[in-house]
N, C-alpha and C positions, 0 to 999 in steps of 0.2 A: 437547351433553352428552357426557361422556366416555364409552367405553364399553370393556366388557371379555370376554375370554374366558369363562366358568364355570370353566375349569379353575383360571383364578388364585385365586380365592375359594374353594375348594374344592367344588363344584359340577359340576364338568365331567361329570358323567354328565346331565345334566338335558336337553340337547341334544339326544340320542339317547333317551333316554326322555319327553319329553313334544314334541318340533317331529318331530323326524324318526320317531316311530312310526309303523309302517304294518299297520293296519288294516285295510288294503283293498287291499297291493301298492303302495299308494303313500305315500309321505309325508302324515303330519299334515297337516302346512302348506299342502303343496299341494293336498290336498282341501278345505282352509277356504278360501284362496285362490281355489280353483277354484270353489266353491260348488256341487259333484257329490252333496251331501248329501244337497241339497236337489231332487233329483229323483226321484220315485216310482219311475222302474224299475231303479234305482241297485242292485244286488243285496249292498251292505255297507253296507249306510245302516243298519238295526238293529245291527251289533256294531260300526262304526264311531262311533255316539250311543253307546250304553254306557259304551265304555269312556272319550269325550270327557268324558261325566259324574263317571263314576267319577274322573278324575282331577281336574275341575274342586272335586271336593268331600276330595280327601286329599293335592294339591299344596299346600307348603307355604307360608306368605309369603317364605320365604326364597328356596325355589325360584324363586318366581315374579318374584323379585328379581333372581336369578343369570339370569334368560330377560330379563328387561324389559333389561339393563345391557349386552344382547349384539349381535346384527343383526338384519336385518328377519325373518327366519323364527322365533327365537326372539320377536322381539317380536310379531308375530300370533299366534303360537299361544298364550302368555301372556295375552293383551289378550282373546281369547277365550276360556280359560278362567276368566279374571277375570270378562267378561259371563256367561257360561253361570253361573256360581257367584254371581254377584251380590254379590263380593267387593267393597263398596261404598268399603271403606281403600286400595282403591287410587285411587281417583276423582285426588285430587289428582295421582300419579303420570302416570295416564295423560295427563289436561289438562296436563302440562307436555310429554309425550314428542308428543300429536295438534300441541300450537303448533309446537315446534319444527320438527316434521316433518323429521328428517334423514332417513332410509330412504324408499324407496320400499314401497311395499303394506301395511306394516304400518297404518295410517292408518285404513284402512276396519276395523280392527279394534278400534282405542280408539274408533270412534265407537257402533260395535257395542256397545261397553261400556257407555257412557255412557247410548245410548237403555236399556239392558237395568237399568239404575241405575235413572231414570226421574222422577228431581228438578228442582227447580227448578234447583239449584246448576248439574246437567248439560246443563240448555238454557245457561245462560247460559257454561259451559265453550263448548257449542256455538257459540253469539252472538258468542262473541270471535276465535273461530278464526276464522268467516265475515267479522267486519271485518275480520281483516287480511289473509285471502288471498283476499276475493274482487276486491278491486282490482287484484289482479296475475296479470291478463288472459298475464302471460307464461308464469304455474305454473298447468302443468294437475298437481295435487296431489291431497288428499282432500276437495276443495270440495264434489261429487255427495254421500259419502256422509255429509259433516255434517249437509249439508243434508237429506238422507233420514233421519237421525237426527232431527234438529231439527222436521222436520214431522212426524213419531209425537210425542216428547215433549208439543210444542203440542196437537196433536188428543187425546193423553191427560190433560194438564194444565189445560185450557180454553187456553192461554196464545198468544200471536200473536207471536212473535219474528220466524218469517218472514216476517211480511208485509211488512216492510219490505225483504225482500232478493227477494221473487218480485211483487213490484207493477211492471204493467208497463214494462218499459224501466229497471228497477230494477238492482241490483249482479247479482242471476242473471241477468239477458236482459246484461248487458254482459259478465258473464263467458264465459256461452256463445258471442257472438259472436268473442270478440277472442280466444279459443280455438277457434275454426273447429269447435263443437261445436253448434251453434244446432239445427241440423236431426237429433240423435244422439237415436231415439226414447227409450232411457232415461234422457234426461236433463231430461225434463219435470219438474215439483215433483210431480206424481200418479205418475210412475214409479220415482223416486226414494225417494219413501213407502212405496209397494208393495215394494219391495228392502228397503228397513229392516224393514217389515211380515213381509216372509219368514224371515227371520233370527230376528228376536228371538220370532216366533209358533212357529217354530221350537223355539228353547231352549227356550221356554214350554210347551212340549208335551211337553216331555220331567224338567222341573224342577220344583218346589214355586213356586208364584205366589208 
């Protein structure tokens, strides 16, 4: 997918006010990224939610256009304020930007969205990712946190998508292997869940169900 500056589209302030604010001394990004949030003795974790909310709720579609059309810091923190807000109109956008997958890191943030979405439609976004990149044992990609997506949706949905990719000796146990990731303890399907679980109970705690 093509991609562009914000400044070409008239946007270019959007950069600096919703990826690179700092919050906390550090960049946006790299506090979502980092997932520093999400730990109890974090001493900006109340005015760093805040203001993540506040913006998830008065960013515009437009903006969040001029952030998805840009690079991978623009596109996580985009991707997450889309989850966090439950901007449900992007779904399709983000399912085309997680396939693709050109950036690095942004990835575990449209899945963030999708479990945060919490539809059928969004497991099965999930479903498609997982057949095409779990046989390419050579990309280590956003396989983990699909798949950590895709076990919340299921356990919330009644629905069983993963079983067919964590039954043993299945497309995860080959993927782990042939990425020399086998023995990585967060890479269990219950640790992997638990990761999704943190994230999205997360927002949830801080948003309108």
């Amino acid at each position: 997918m093509p991609f562009q500056h914000p400044e070409g589209i008239g946007y270019g302030y959007v950069v600096e006010r919703y990826a690179a604010r700092k919050d906390s001394g550090h960049a946006r990004y790299l506090v979502l990224k980092s997932g520093r949030f999400l730990r109890p003795e974090w001493p900006h974790a109340e005015r760093f939610t805040r203001h993540l909310i506040d913006d998830s709720a008065t960013i515009t579609d437009a903006e969040l256009e001029a952030l998805l059309g840009y690079e991978w810091r623009s596109r996580l923190t985009a991707a997450w304020l889309i989850g966090v807000g439950r901007r449900a109109t992007f779904r399709e956008r983000i399912g085309d930007l997680l396939l693709a997958s050109e950036f690095c890191f942004s990835g575990s943030a449209y899945c963030f969205a999708l479990a945060r979405f919490g539809t059928h439609t969004d497991a099965e976004i999930l479903t498609a990712y997982l057949d095409h990149y779990l046989p390419r044992t050579d990309l280590h990609y956003d396989q983990p946190a699909a798949l950590g997506a895709l076990l919340r949706l299921d356990a919330r949905l009644g629905t069983h998508h993963a079983d067919r990719f964590t039954e043993p000796d299945g497309l995860w146990d080959e993927w782990t292997r042939g990425t020399g990731r086998l023995d990585h303890p967060d890479n269990t399907p219950a640790g992997l869940r638990r990761r999704t679980d943190l994230h999205c109970d997360f927002a949830h705690g801080w948003t309108r169900p």
